[in-house]
C-alpha positions as CSV (number, residue, x, y, z in Angstrom):
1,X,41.3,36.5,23.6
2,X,39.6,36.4,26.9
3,X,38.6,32.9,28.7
4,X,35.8,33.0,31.3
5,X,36.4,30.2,33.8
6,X,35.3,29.4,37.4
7,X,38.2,27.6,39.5
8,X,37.8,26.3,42.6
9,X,34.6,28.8,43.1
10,X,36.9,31.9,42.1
11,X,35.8,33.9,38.8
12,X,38.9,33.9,36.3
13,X,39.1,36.0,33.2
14,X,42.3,34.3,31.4
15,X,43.9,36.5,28.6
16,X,45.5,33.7,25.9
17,X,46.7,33.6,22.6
18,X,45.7,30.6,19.9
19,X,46.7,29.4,17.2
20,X,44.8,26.5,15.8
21,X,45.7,23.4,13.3
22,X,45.5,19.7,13.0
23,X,48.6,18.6,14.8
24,X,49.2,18.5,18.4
25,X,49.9,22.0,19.7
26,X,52.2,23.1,22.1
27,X,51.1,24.4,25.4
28,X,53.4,26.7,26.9
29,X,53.0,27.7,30.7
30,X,55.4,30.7,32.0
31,X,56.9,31.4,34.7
32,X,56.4,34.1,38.0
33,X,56.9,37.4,36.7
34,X,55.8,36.4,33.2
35,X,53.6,36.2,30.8
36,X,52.0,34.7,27.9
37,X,54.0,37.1,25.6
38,X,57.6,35.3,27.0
39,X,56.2,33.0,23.9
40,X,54.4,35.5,21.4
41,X,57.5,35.1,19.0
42,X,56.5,31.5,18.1
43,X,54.8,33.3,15.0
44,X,58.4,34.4,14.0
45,X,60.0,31.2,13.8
46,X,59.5,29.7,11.0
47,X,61.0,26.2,12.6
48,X,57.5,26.2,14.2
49,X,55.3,27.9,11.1
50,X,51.8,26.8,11.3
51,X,52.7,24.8,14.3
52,X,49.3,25.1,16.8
53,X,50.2,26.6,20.4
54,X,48.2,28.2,23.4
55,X,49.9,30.4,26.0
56,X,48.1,32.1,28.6
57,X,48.7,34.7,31.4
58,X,48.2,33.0,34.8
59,X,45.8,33.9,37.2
60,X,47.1,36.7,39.0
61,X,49.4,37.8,36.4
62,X,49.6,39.8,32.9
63,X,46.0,40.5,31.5
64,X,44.3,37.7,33.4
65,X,41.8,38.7,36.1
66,X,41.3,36.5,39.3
67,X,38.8,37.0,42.0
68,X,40.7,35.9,45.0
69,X,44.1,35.7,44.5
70,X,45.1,34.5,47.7
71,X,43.5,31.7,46.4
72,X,46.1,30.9,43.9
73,X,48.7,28.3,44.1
74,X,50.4,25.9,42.4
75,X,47.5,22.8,42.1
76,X,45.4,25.9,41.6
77,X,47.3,26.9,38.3
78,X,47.6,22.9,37.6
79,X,43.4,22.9,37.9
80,X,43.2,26.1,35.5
81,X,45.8,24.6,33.2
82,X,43.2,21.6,32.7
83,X,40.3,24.3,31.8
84,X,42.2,26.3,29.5
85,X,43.0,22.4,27.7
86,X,39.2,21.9,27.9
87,X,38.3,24.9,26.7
88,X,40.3,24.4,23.2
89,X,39.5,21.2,23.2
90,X,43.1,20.0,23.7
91,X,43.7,16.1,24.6
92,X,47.8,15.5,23.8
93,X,50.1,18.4,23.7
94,X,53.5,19.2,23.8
95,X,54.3,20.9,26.9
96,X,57.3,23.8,28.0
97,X,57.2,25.7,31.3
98,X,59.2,28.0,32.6
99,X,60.3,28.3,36.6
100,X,56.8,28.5,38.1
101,X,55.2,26.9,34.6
102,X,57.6,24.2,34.9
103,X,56.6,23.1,38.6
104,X,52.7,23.9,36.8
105,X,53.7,21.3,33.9
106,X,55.5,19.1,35.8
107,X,52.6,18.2,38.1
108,X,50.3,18.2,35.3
109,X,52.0,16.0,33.3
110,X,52.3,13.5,36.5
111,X,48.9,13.6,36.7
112,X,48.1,12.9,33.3
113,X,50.8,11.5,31.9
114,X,49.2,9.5,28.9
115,X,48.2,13.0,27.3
116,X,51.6,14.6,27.3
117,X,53.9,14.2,23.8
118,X,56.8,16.2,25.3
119,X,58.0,18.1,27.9
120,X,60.5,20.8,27.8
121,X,61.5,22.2,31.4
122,X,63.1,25.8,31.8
123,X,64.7,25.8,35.1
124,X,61.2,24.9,36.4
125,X,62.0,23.2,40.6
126,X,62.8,19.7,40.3
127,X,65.0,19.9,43.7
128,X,64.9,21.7,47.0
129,X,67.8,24.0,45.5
130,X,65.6,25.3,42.8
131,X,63.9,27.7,45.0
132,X,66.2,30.5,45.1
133,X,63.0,33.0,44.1
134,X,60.4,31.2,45.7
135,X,62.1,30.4,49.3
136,X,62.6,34.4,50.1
137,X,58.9,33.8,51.2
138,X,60.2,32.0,54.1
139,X,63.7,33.8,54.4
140,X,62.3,37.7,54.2
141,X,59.2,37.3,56.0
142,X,56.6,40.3,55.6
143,X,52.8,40.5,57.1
144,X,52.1,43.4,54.0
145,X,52.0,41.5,50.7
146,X,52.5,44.8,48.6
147,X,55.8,45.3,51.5
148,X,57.7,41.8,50.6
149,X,56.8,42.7,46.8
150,X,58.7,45.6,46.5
151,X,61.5,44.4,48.6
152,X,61.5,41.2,46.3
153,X,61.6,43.5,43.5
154,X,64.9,45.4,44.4
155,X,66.6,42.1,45.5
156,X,65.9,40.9,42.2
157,X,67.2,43.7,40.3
158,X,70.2,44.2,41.9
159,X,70.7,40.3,41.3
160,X,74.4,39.8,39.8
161,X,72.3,37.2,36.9
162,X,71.7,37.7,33.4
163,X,68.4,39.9,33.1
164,X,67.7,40.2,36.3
165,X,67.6,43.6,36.3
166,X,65.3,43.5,33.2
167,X,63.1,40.7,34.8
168,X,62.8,43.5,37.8
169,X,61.7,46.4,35.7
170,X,58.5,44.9,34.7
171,X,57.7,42.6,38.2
172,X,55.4,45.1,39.4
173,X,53.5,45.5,36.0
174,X,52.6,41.7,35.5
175,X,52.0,40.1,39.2
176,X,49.2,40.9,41.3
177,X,51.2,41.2,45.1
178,X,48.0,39.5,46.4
179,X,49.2,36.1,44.8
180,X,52.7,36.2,45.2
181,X,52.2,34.7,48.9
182,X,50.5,31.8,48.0
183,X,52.3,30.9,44.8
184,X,55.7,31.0,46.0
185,X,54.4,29.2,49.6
186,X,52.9,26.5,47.7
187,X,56.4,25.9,45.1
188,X,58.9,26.1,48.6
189,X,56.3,23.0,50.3
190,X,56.4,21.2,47.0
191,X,60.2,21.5,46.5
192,X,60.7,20.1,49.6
193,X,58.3,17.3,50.3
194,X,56.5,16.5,46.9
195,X,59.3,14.4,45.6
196,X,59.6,16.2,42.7
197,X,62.8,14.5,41.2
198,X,60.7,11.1,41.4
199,X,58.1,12.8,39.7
200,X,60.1,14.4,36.6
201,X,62.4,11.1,36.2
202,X,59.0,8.9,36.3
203,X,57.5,10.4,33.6
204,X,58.0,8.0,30.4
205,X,57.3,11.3,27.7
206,X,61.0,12.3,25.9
207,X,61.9,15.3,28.5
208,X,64.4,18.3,28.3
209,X,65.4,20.5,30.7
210,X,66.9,23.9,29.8
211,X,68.8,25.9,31.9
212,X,71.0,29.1,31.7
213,X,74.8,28.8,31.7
214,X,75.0,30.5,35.0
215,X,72.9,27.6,36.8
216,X,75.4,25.0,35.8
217,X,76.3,24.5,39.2
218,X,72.9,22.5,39.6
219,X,73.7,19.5,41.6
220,X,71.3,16.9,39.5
221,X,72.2,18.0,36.3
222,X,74.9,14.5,35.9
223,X,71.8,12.8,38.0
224,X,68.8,13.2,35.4
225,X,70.9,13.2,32.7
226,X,71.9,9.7,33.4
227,X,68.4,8.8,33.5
228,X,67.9,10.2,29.8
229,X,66.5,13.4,30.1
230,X,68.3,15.9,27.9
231,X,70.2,18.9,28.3
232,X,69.8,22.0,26.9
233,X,72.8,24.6,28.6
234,X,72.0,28.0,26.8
235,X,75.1,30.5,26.6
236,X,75.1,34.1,28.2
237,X,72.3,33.5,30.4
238,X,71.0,32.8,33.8
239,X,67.5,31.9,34.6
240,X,65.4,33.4,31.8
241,X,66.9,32.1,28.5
242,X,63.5,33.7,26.7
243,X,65.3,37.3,27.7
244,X,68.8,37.0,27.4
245,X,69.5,34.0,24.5
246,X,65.9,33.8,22.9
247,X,67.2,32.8,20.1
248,X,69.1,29.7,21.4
249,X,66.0,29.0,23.4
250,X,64.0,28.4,20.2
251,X,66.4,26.5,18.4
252,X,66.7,24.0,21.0
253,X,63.4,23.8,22.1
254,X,62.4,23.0,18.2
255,X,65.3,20.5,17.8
256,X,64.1,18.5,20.7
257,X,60.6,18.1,20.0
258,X,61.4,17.1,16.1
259,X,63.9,14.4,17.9
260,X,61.6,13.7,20.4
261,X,58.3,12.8,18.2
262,X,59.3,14.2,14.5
263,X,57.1,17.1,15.6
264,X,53.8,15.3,15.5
């Protein structure tokens, strides 16, 4: 389904897919280089049958149409995330993001904490160190947009990471080159100066945060699981558990929020 929405004066035309029910859905928010479908196969898991959910292509990315995409940043996605809720009529909500939908989550559920049930982080930047995608902004600097793309595209695929290469194939497919700029500008200056770790350990909601096998060299991992947020390590995989260890991804993500709440 298509979404009409007006953002900070910029026309959107949001691609999403629904399912609705009584109980609090889950709202899922993926990451750069994503899309909605990273969480299509809900519908197949019967650990989450009948289970309400929205997912939705970014502005700037899959099927959704923006405007001005140089308008598009991080508060930016956090502003359309609230219309999309508004549109479905959505008050509490579980929430998962992934990378650049994690940062998008986190700083929506610090805004509104009250409305959040749950909050399941995939490798989305809590810490400085997170912003090993994001930061060659800054570290391969290029005046043509569609110029840093495509050299950001072959970096990425010849990544030594689970899926990276698969991740790679479909970059230039699913993000507009006109927003990659302002995204990943906008996750390097909140990385670095928004306090992010305060803002993730401050939230009261039961939190996980998931991360590949090959990122277990994350320095706060001890740090915020001391301060009881839970970890979710998933085997034979780096930073995109929904390619390379779906399955795993699922069960833990469905394990947490029936811990977390009894899946309300």
């Amino acid at each position: 389904m298509q979404l009409p929405l007006t953002v900070e004066g910029v026309q959107l035309d949001i691609a999403a897919i629904h399912r609705a029910g009584s109980r609090a859905p889950i709202v899922f928010l993926h990451g750069f280089g994503s899309t909605k479908e990273d969480y299509a196969d809900i519908v197949q898991q019967t650990a989450f049958a009948g289970r309400p959910f929205v997912a939705y292509d970014a502005p700037g990315c899959g099927e959704s149409q923006c405007s001005d995409l140089s308008k598009i940043s991080i508060p930016f996605l956090v502003t359309t995330a609230l219309q999309v809720l508004e549109h479905f009529g959505i008050e509490r909500f579980h929430l998962v993001g992934h990378s650049m939908g994690g940062l998008t989550a986190l700083m929506l559920a610090h805004q509104f904490p009250d409305r959040v049930l749950s909050f399941v982080d995939i490798e989305g930047n809590i810490a400085p160190e997170d912003c090993f995608l994001s930061r060659q902004v800054i570290d391969y600097p290029a005046a043509d947009d569609d110029a840093f793309f495509a050299a950001f595209i072959e970096r990425t695929r010849q990544a030594p990471a689970f899926a990276s290469a698969l991740y790679a194939a479909s970059l230039k497919h699913k993000v507009r080159a006109g927003a990659v700029r302002g995204i990943f500008t906008s996750m390097v200056e909140l990385s670095d100066n928004a306090d992010l770790m305060g803002k993730f350990l401050g939230l009261k909601c039961p939190r996980m945060f998931m991360y590949g096998e090959q990122n277990a060299s994350l320095s706060y991992l001890p740090h915020i699981q001391a301060q009881g947020v839970r970890l979710a390590q998933i085997p034979a995989c780096g930073h995109f558990p929904m390619y390379s260890n779906p399955i795993v991804m699922w069960q833990q993500i469905a394990d947490f929020q029936t811990a977390a709440l009894g899946f309300e």
